[in-house]
N, C-alpha and C positions, 0 to 999 in steps of 0.2 A: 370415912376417908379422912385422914389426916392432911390437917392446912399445909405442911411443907411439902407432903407430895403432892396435892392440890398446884401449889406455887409450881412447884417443879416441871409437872406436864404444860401448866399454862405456857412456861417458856420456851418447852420444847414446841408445842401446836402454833408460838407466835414466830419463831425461828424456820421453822415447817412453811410459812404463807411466807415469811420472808421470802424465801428461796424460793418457793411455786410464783411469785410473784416477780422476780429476777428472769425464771425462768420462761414466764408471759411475753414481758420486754422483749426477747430473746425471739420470740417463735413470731413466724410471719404467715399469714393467709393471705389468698384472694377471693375477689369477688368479682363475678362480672355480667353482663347485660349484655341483648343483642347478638350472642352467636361471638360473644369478643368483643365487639368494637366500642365496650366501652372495660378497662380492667382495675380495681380499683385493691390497693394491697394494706394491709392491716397489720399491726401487732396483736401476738395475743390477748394483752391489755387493752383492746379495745380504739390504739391511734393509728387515723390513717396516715398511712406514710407518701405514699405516692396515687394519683389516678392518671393512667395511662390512656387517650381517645386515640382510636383509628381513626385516621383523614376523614375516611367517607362516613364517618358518625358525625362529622361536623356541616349541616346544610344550613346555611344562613336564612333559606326561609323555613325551616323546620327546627327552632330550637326549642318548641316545646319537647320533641322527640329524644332531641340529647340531653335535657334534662332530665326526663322521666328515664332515661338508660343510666345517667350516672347516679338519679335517688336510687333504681334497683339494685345495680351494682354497689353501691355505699352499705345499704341495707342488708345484702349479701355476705359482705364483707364483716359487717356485724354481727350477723346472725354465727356465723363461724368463727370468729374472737371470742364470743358468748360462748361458744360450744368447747370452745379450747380451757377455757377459764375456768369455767363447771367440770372438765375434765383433769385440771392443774388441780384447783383447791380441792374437789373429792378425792385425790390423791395425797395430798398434803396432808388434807386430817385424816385420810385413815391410819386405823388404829391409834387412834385417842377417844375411843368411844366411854373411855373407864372414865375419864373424869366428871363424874356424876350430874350427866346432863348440861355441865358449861360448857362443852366441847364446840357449841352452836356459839358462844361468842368471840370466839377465833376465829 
């Protein structure tokens, strides 16, 4: 493979994760705990943006309970920003598999 087409897809696979990467920022998930009462909402990049609690998730003598709702829910919410992201970027590089094995460093 010649170094200019080489250069050439590089630019196109890093313009590629640009955009999947714009397109992350863009896309929103939830997560939540408890049947709801705790909802916790994400980018696809992985920043939580807001956590929403129901009243009755808040018992002042029970806040180990709403913390361990809004870890599950945070978690949640993660685990599905994860899943969008892996679904962004393996869409992004495909078809760049020609550039002989660098494709992985895009």
């Amino acid at each position: 493979m010649n170094i200019q087409k080489l250069m050439k897809e590089a630019k196109l696979a890093q313009k590629k994760m640009a955009e999947a990467q714009e397109r992350l920022a863009s896309i929103s998930v939830e997560g939540s705990a408890g049947g709801g009462l705790v909802t916790v909402t994400a980018t696809g990049d992985g920043n939580i943006t807001k956590i929403k609690l129901d009243p009755s998730a808040v018992d002042p003598d029970d806040i180990d309970l709403l913390e361990d709702l809004i870890t599950a829910a945070v978690n949640e919410a993660q685990r599905k920003s994860k899943e969008v992201q892996e679904a962004e970027m393996g869409s992004a590089m495909g078809g760049l598999g020609g550039m002989g094995g660098l494709g992985g460093l895009f």
